[in-house]
C-alpha positions in Angstrom: -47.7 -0.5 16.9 -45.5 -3.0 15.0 -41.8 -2.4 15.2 -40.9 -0.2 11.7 -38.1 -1.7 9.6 -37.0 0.5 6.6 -36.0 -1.0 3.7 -35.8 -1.4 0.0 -38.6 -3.9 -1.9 -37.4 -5.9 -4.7 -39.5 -8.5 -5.7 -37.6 -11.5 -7.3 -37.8 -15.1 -8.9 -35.5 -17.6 -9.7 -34.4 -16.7 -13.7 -35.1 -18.7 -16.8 -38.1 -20.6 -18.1 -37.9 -23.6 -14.9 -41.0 -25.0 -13.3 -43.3 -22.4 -11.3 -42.2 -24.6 -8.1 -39.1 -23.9 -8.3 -37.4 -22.2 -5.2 -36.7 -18.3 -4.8 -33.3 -16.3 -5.4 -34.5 -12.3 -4.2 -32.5 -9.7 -5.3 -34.1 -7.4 -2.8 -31.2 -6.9 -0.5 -28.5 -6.8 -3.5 -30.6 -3.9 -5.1 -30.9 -2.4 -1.8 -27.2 -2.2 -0.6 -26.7 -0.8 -4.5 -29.0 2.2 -3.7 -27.6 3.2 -0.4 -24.2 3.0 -1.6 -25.0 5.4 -4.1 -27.1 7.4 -1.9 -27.4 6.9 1.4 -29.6 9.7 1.9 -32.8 7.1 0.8 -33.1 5.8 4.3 -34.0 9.0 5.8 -36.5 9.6 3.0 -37.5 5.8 3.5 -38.1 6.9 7.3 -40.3 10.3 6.4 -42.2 8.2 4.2 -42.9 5.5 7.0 -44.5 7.8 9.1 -46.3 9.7 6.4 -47.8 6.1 6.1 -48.8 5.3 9.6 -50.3 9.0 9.8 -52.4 8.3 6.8 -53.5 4.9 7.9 -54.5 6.0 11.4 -56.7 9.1 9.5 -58.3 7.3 7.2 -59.1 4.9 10.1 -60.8 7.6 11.7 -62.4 8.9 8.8 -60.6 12.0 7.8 -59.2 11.4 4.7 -61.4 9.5 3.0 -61.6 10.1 -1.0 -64.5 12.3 -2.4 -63.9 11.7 -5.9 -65.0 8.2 -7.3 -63.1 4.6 -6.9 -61.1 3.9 -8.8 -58.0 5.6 -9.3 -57.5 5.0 -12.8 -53.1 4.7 -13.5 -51.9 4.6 -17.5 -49.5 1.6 -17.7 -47.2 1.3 -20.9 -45.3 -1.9 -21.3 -41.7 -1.6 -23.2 -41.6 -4.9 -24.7 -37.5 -5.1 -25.2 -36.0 -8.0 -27.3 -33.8 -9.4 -29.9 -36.0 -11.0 -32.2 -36.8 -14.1 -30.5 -39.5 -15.5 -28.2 -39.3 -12.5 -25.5 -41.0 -10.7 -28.1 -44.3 -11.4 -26.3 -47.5 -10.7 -28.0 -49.8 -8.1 -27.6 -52.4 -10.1 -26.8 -50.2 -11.7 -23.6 -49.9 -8.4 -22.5 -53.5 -7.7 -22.5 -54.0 -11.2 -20.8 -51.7 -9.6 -18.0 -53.8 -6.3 -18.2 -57.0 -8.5 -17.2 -55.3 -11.0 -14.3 -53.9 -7.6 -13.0 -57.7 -5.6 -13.0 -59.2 -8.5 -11.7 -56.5 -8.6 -8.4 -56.8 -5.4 -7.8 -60.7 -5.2 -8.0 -60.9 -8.1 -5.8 -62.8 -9.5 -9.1 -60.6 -12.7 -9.2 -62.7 -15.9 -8.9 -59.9 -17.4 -6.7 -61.1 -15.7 -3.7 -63.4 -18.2 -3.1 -60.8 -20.3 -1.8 -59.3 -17.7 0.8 -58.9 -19.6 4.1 -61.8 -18.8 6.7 -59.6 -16.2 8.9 -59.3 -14.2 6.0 -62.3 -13.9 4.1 -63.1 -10.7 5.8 -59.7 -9.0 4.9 -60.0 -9.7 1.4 -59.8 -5.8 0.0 -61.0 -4.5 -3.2 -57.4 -1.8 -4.2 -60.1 0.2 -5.5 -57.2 0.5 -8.5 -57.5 0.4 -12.3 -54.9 -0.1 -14.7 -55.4 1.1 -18.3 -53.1 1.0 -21.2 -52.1 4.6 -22.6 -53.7 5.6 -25.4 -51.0 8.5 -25.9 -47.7 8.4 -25.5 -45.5 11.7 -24.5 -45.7 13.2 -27.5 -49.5 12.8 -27.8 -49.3 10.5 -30.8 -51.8 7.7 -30.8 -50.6 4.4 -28.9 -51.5 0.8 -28.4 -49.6 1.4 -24.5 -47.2 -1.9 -25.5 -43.9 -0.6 -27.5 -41.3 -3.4 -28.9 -38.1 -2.3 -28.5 -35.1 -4.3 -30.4 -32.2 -4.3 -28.3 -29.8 -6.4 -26.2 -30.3 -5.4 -23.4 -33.0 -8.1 -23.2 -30.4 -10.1 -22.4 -29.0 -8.2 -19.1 -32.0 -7.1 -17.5 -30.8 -4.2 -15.4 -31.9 -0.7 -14.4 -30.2 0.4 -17.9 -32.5 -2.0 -20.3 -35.1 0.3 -18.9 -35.4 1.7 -22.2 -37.4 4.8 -23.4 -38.7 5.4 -20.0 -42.3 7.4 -20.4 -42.6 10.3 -17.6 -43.1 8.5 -14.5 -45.6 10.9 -13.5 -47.8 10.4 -16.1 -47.3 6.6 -16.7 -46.3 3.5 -15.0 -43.6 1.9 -16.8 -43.5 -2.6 -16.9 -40.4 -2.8 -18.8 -40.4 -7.0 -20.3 -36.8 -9.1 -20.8 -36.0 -12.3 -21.4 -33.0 -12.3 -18.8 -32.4 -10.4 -15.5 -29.3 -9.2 -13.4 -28.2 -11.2 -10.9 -30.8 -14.1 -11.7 -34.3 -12.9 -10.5 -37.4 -12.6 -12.3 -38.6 -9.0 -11.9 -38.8 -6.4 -9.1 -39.5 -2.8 -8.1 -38.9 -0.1 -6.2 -40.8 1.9 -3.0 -41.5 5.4 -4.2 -39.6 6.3 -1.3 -36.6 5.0 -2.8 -37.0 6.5 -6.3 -37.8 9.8 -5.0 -35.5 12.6 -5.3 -32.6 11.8 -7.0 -32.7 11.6 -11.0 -30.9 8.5 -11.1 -33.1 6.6 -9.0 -35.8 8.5 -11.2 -34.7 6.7 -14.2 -35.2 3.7 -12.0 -38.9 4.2 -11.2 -41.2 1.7 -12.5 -41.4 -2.0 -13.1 -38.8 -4.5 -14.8 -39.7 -8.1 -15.0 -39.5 -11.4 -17.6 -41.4 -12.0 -20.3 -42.5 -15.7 -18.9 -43.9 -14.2 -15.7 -46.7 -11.7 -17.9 -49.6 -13.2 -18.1 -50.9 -16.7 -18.7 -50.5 -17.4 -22.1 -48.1 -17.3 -24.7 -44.2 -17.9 -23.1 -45.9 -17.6 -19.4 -48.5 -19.4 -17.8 -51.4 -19.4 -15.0 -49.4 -20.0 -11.7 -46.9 -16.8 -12.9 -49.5 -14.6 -13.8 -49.7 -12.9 -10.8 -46.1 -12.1 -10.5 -47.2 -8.5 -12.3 -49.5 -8.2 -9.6 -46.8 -8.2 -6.2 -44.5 -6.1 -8.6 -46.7 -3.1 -8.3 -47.6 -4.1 -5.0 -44.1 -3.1 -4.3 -44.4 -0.1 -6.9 -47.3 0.7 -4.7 -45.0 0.6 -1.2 -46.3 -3.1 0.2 -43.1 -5.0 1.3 -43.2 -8.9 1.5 -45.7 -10.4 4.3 -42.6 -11.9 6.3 -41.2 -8.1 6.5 -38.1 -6.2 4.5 -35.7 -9.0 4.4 -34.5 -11.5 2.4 -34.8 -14.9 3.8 -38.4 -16.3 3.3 -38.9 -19.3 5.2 -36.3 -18.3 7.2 -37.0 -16.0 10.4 -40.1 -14.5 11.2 -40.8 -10.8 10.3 -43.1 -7.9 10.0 -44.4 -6.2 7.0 -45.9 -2.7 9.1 -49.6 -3.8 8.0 -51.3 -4.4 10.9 -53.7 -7.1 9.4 -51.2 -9.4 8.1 -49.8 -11.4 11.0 -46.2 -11.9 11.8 -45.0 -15.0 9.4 -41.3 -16.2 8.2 -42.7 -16.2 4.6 -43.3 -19.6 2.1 -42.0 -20.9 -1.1 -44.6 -22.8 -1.9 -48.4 -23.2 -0.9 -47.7 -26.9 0.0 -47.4 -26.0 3.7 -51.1 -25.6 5.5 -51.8 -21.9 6.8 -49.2 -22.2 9.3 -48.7 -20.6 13.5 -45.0 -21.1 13.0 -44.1 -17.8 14.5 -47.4 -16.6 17.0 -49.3 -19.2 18.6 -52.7 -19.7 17.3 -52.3 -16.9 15.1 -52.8 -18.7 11.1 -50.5 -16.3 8.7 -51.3 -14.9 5.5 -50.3 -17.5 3.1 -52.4 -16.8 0.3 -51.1 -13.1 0.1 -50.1 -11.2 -3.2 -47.0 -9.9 -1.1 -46.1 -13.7 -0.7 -44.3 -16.4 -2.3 -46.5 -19.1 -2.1 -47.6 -19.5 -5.8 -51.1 -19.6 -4.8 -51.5 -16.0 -3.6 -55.4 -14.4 -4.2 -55.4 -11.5 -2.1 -54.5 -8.2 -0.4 -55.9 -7.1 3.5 -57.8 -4.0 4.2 -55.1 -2.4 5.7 -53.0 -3.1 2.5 -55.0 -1.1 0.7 -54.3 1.7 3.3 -51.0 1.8 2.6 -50.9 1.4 -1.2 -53.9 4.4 -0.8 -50.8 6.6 1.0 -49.2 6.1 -1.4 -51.0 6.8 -4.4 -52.2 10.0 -2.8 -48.8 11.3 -1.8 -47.0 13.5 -4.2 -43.6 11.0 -3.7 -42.7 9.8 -7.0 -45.0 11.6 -8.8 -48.0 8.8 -7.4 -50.6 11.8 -7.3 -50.6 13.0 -10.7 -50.9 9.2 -12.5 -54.6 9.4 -11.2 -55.5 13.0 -12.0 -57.9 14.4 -14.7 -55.8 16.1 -16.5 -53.3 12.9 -16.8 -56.1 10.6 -17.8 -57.0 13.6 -20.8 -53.1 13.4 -21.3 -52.5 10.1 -21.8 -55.8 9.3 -23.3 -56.9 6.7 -20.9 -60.7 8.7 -20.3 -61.2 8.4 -24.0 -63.9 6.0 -25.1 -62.7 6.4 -28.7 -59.0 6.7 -29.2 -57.5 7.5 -32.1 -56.6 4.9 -33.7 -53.3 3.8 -34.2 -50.5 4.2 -37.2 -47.9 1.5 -37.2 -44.4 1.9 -36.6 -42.0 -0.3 -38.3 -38.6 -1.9 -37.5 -36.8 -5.3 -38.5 -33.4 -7.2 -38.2 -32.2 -10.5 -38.7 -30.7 -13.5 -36.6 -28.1 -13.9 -39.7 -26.0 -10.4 -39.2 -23.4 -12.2 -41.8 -23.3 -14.3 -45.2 -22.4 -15.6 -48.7 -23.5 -14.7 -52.0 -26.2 -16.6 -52.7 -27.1 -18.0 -49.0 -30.7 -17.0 -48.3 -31.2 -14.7 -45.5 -34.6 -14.4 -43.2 -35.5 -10.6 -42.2 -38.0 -11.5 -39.2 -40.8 -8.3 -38.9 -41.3 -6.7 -35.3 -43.8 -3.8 -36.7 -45.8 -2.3 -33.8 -48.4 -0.6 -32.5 -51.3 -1.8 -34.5 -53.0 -5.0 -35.0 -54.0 -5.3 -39.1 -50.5 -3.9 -40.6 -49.6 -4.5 -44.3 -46.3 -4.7 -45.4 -44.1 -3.5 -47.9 -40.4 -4.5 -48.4 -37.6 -3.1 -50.6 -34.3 -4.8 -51.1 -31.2 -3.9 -53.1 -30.7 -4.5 -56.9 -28.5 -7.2 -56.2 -31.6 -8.8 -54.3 -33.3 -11.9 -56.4 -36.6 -10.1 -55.3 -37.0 -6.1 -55.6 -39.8 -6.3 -53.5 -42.0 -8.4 -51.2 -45.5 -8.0 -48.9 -44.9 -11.1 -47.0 -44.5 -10.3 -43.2 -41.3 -12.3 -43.0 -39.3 -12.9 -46.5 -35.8 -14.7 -47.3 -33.5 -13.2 -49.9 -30.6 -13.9 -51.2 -28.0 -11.3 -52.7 -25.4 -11.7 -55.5 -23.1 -9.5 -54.7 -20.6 -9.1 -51.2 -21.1 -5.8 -48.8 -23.7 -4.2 -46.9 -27.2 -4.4 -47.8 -29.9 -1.2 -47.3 -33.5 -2.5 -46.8 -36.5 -0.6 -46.3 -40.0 -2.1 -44.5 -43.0 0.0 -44.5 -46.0 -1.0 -42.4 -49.0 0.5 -43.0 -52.8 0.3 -42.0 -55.8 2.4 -43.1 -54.7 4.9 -40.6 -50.9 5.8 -41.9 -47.9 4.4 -42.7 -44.6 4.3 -41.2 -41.4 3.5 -42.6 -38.0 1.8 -41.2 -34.9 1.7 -43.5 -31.3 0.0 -42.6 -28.0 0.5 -44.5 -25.9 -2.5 -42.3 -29.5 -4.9 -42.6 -26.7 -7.5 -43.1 -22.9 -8.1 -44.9 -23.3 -10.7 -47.6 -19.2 -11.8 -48.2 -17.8 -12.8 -51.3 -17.4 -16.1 -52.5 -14.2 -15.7 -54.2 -11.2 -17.7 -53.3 -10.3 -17.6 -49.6 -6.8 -16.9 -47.9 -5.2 -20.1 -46.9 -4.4 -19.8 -43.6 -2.6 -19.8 -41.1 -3.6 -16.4 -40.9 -2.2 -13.1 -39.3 -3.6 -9.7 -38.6 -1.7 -6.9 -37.6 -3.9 -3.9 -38.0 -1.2 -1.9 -39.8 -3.5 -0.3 -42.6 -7.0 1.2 -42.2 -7.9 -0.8 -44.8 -8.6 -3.5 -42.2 -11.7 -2.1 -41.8 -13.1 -3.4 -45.7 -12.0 -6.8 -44.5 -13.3 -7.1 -40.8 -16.9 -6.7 -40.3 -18.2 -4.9 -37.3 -21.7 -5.5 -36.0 -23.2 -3.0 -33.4 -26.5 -4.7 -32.1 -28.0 -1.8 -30.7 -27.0 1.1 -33.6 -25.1 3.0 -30.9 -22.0 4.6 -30.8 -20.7 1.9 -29.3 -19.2 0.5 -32.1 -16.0 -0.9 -34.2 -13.5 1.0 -36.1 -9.9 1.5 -37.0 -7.3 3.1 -34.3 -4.2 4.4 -35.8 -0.9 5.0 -34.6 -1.7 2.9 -31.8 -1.7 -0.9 -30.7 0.5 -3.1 -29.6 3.8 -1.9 -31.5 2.0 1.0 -32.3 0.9 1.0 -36.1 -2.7 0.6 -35.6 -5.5 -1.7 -34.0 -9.1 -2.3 -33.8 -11.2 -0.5 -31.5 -14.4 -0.9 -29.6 -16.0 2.0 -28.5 -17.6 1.4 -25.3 -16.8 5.0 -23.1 -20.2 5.4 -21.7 -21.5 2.6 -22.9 -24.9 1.0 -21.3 -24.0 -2.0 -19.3 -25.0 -5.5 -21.0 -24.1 -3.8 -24.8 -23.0 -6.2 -27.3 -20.9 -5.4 -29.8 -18.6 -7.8 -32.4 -16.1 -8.1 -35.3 -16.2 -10.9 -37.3 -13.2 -12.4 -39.5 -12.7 -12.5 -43.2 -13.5 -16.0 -43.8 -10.3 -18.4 -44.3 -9.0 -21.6 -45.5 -7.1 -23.3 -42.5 -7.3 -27.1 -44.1 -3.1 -26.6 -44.8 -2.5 -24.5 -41.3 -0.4 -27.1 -39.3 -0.8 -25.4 -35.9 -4.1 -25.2 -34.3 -4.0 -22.4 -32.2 -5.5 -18.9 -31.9 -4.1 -16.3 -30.2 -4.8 -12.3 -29.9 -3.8 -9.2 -28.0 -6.5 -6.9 -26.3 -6.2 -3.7 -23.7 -9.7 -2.9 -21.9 -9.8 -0.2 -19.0 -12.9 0.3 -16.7 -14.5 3.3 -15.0 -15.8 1.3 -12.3 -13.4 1.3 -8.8 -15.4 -1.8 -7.6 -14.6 -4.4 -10.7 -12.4 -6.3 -8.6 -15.6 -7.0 -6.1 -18.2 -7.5 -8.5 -20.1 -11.1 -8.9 -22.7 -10.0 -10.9 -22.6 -11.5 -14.7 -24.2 -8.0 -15.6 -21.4 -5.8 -13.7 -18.8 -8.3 -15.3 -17.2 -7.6 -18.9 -16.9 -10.4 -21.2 -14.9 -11.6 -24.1 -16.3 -14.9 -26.0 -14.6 -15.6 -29.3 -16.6 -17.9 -32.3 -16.0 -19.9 -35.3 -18.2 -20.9 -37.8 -17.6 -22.8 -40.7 -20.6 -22.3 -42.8 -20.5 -18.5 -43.4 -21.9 -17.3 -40.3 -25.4 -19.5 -40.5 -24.1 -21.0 -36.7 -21.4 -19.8 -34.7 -19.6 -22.0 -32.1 -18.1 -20.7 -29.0 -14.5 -21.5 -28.6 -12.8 -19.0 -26.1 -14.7 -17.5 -23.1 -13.4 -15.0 -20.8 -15.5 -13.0 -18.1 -15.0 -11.2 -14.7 -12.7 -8.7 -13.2 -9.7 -10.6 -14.3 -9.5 -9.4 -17.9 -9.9 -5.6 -16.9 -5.6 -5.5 -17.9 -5.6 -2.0 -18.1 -7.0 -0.9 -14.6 -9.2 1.9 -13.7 -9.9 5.4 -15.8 -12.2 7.8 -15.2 -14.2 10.5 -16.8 -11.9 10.2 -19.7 -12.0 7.3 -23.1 -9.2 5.3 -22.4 -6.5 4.9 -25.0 -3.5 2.3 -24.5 0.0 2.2 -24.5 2.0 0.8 -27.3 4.2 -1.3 -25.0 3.2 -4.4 -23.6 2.4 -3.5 -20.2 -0.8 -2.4 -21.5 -1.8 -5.3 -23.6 -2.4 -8.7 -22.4 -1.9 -12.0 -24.8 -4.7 -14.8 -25.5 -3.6 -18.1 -26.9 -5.8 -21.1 -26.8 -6.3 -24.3 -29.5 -8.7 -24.1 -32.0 -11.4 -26.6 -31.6 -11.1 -29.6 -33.7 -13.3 -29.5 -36.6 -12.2 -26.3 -37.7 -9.2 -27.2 -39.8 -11.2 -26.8 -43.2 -12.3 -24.2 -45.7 -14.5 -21.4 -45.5 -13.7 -20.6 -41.5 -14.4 -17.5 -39.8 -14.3 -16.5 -36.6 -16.1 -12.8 -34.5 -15.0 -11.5 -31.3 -17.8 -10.8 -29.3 -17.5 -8.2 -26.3 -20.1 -7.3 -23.7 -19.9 -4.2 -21.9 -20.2 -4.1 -17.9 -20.9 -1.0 -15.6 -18.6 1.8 -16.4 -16.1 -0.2 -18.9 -14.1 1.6 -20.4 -12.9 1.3 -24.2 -11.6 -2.3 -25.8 -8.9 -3.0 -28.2 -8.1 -5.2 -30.2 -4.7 -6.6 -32.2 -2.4 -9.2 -33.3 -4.8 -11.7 -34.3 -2.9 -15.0 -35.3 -5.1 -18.3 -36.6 -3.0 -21.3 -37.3 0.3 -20.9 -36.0 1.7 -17.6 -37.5 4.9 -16.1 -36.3 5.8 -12.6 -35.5 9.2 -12.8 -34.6 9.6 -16.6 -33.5 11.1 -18.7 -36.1 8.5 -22.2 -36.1 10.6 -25.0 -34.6 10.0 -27.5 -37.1 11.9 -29.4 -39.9 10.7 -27.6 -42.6 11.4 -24.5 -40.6 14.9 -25.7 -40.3 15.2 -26.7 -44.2 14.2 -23.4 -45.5 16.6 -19.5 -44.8 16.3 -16.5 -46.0 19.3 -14.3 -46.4 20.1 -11.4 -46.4 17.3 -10.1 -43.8 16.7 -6.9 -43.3 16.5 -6.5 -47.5 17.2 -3.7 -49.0 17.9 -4.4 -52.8 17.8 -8.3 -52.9 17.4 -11.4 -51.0 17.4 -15.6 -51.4 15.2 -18.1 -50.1 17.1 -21.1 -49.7 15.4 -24.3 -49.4 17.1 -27.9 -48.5 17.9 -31.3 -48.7 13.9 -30.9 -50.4 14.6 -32.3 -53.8 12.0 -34.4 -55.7 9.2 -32.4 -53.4 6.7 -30.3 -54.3 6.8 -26.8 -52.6 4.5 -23.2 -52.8 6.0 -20.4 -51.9 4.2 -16.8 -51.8 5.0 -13.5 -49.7 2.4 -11.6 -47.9 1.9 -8.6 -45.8 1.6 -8.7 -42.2 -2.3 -8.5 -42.9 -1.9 -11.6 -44.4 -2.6 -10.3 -48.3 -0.8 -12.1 -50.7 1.8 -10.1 -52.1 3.6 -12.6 -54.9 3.2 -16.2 -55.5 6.9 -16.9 -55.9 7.2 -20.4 -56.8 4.8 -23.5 -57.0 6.3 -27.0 -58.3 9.2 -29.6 -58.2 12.4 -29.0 -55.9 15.2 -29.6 -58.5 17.5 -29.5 -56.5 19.3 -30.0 -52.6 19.7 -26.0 -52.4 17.3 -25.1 -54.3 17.0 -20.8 -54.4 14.3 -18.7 -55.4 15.5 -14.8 -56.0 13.0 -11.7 -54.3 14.4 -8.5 -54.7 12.9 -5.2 -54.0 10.5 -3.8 -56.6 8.1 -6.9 -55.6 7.3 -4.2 -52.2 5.1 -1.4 -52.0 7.0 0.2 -49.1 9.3 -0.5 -46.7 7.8 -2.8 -43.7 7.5 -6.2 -41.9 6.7 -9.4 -44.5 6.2 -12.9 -44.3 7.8 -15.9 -46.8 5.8 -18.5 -46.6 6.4 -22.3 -47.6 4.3 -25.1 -48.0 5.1 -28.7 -48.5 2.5 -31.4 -48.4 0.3 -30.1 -45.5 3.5 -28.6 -43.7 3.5 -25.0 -43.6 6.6 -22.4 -42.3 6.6 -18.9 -42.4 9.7 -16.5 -42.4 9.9 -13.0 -41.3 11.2 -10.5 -43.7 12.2 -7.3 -43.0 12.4 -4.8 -46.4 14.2 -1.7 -46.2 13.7 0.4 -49.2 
């Protein structure tokens, strides 16, 4: 008997769209330590189900459990296609590409086996498994078994993008991404570790890239059978070198008696090797391998992926059963067919009047669809059938659209009222700019963009920032890990701004006691900050901030975190604008993506171009120009000096940076030259800036009216 050695199976590849060659990263013991710190209670359910396997093995062996009914078992598979508009977005037909490879592996139909090395050829075993796609989904409503889902969390690739999860007893769930946590390409779970608890539960199934389904489309032949050692794992077969994760590192031991002892390989460039027995060739060519040239699974492989398809762990039993092939509509040899569902977004979430905006279509769940769009009366087209239509819009604010997808079987409607914010093309604010979050009119001015229609989202926090009058706030209390969430700037002119910096207050808490240990990009909050300079059409980064380090506020749990006034519980940005960006018609979003267990974010004093609260700018025209008397409470002078013959503009505006009064624009006259602001120019009492301009040179002076 092989020594037993229990652990978690996490099939992984390195990330991104490299060469098929390339070498291995595994996330299997990284997933497995997360598990058992959670609950450690999976190793002794891990151990049961061990020897539930070795007792099933040895029956079957001996005859006693051998299955009555007909090969195969027959398993619904759904695949939750989840992406953001782009080339993740994987075709049906790829998917059904994938649903062929897989049938064929697990038939032992694939024409590859030809090339099995001589020891083996007698192993090679038929799964006597077949994958279908549902046909129904849990409601019972008719279904192609692929579902697109828009959402970032293609982008984070974690057990939360598992998205919509169909019962797990009635469906095997492949969940597709374009990204994955901590840089692999896919991997699953034993039953054993997915068994009891309803977290692990949610975890049950399959999660893998969109370049390793397949061999067409954004994948391609030599990944195409990554799907295929995914739910070898999904079916309880660890790796051929054993549970570890160090192939072509030490020799180990898988507990399948017919797959010799091996140290696992990268590549199939090596020969069939007796690295670790003498004269004993190992399994090269296994699915549970990562040799890139795998074509089969051994008899006793089947026995244990038989165990545990029979056992009532997981909910394995019931996938197969009768009644689940009625339920899910797999036995049917005519389905009903299909209605499609609709949805649509846009890579453009911002623009102009006039700018033309692309709405991309990612309808579902039928092949022929016909569309039907309605836009806004501000649209230049009221309507439109073409799959993927640019408008433009005449008028600033947030457009409502409507897409309705049809076939001959139904039609199915999907209808946004924030399909995108077209901004105004009226004259900008000159910067340099300030934003103190002091009114909640704020929120009419600063766009915020919630990717995933959540409730993590923007909005407007009085009676609470950094001084206390009010901030923005991102709501991101039990949030999913890898949510995206931004607020985007009114759009500025900075060509007079003589300082080139940008600076900003935040708070952010966390739930999570471990930030401080975390190395994960997906466990790891992040703040990136953007410009653009041609009405959001492209954004370029400028500020990035990630890791444990910006977490200022420290550790709250099982309550939304709200800050302090005081500045203990902010911390202060400041960095230099990127050159390029002293022009007109500059913007700028702050983009925050949400780790495990953050807590909320908050957002305030938001300064582009050198604006001053409270610091006097140490400049000569600083120095030339005085206000007096400050506080104000009736009346007050702007003196301005030794300036004659120049031209100056001088304006006061709020500490939202709205213009209040355009005081003066025109010739000095004299070497103390006044201009007179008295107290009816003021709404209310409050904190106000004076600023001067002078050929390119800007100051600004705090004024404090008292009325």
């Amino acid at each position: 008997m092989k020594k037993i050695t229990i652990a978690l199976a996490v099939f992984s590849f390195f990330i991104g769209k490299i060469s098929a060659q390339s070498e291995f990263t595994c996330g299997q013991h990284i997933q497995r330590q997360r598990l058992i710190q959670e609950n450690p209670s999976i190793l002794q359910t891990e151990q049961m189900f061990e020897q539930y396997t070795r007792d099933f093995i040895a029956a079957k062996k001996a005859g006693k459990n051998s299955r009555t009914a007909p090969y195969p078992y027959i398993i619904p598979i759904v695949f939750h296609i989840i992406h953001n508009l782009g080339s993740e977005n994987i075709t049906d037909a790829q998917v059904l590409d994938q649903m062929r490879i897989l049938n064929l592996d697990y038939s032992r139909s694939n024409p590859d086996t030809s090339a099995v090395h001589p020891a083996f050829k007698n192993m090679i075993a038929d799964m006597k498994i077949e994958f279908r796609l549902a046909k129904k989904d849990p409601q019972g409503n008719p279904t192609t078994g692929i579902e697109h889902i828009y959402s970032v969390q293609t982008n984070a690739g974690t057990d939360w993008s598992k998205l919509n999860r169909w019962p797990r007893e009635q469906y095997l769930n492949v969940w597709v991404v374009s990204r994955m946590r901590d840089g692999v390409a896919g991997y699953a779970y034993f039953p054993s570790s997915v068994a009891v608890e309803q977290a692990n539960y949610a975890m049950d199934g399959i999660i893998i890239l969109d370049d390793y389904i397949g061999s067409i489309g954004t994948s391609n032949g030599t990944r195409s059978r990554a799907l295929t050692h995914e739910v070898g794992h999904w079916l309880n077969l660890p790796h051929t070198w054993g549970f570890d994760n160090n192939p072509e590192v030490a020799c180990g031991d898988d507990n399948v008696d017919d797959t010799p002892i091996t140290q696992g390989h990268l590549s199939c460039s090596q020969k069939p090797g007796k690295i670790c027995q003498t004269g004993v060739i190992e399994n090269i060519q296994n699915f549970m391998e990562y040799s890139y040239c795998s074509m089969m699974f051994t008899t006793d492989q089947q026995g244990r992926t038989e165990a545990a398809i029979t056992s009532p762990i997981a909910g394995r039993n019931n996938l197969w059963s009768e009644a689940n092939q009625t339920l899910t509509g797999v036995d049917d040899p005519n389905p009903p067919l299909t209605v499609p569902i609709a949805m649509f977004g846009t890579l453009r979430h911002v623009a102009c009047v006039g700018d033309a905006v692309k709405f991309i279509n990612a309808s579902y769940n039928s092949d022929l669809i016909d569309y039907t769009w309605t836009f806004p009366a501000d649209a230049d087209i009221s309507t439109s059938n073409l799959k993927d239509p640019t408008v433009t819009f005449s008028t600033p604010g947030w457009k409502t659209i409507t897409l309705k997808a049809e076939n001959a079987n139904g039609s199915n409607s999907y209808t946004s009222t924030e399909a995108v914010y077209i901004q105004s093309g009226d004259a900008l604010p000159e910067g340099p700019y300030f934003e103190a979050f002091n009114s909640p009119s704020v929120v009419n001015d600063w766009i915020g963009f919630n990717y995933d229609r959540n409730n993590s989202k923007w909005s407007y926090a009085a009676n609470t920032g950094k001084g206390g009058n009010g901030c923005m706030k991102l709501e991101l209390y039990k949030s999913l890990p890898g949510d995206i969430d931004e607020v985007i700037t009114p759009v500025m002119d900075l060509t007079s701004s003589s300082t080139q910096t940008i600076s900003f207050d935040y708070s952010l808490a966390t739930m999570n006691t471990n930030y401080l240990t975390e190395t994960s990009d997906a466990r790891r909050d992040s703040i990136v900050v953007y410009a653009s300079k041609n009405c959001g059409l492209t954004w370029t980064p400028v500020l990035r901030r990630g890791g444990p380090t910006i977490v200022n506020a420290g550790i709250l749990e099982g309550a939304p975190y709200t800050p302090g006034t005081t500045s203990e519980y902010w911390k202060s940005i400041s960095f230099p604008l990127t050159s390029g960006f002293q022009t007109a018609g500059v913007q700028f979003k702050i983009w925050v993506k949400a780790a495990d267990r953050t807590n909320n974010f908050y957002l305030d004093n938001w300064n582009v171009g050198g604006y001053t609260t409270g610091i006097e700018n140490n400049t000569d025209l600083s120095q030339q120009v005085t206000l007096f008397p400050n506080p104000m409470q009736t009346a007050s002078t702007l003196f301005i000096a030794d300036m004659s013959g120049k031209t100056v503009e001088v304006a006061v505006y709020t500490m939202d940076g709205k213009l209040v009064e355009n005081l003066y624009n025109g010739v000095v006259t004299n070497n103390e030259f006044k201009i007179a602001l008295n107290n009816t120019m003021f709404d209310a009492s409050g904190i106000y800036f004076v600023r001067v301009k002078e050929n390119g040179s800007v100051t600004q002076k705090k004024l404090t009216v008292i009325k």
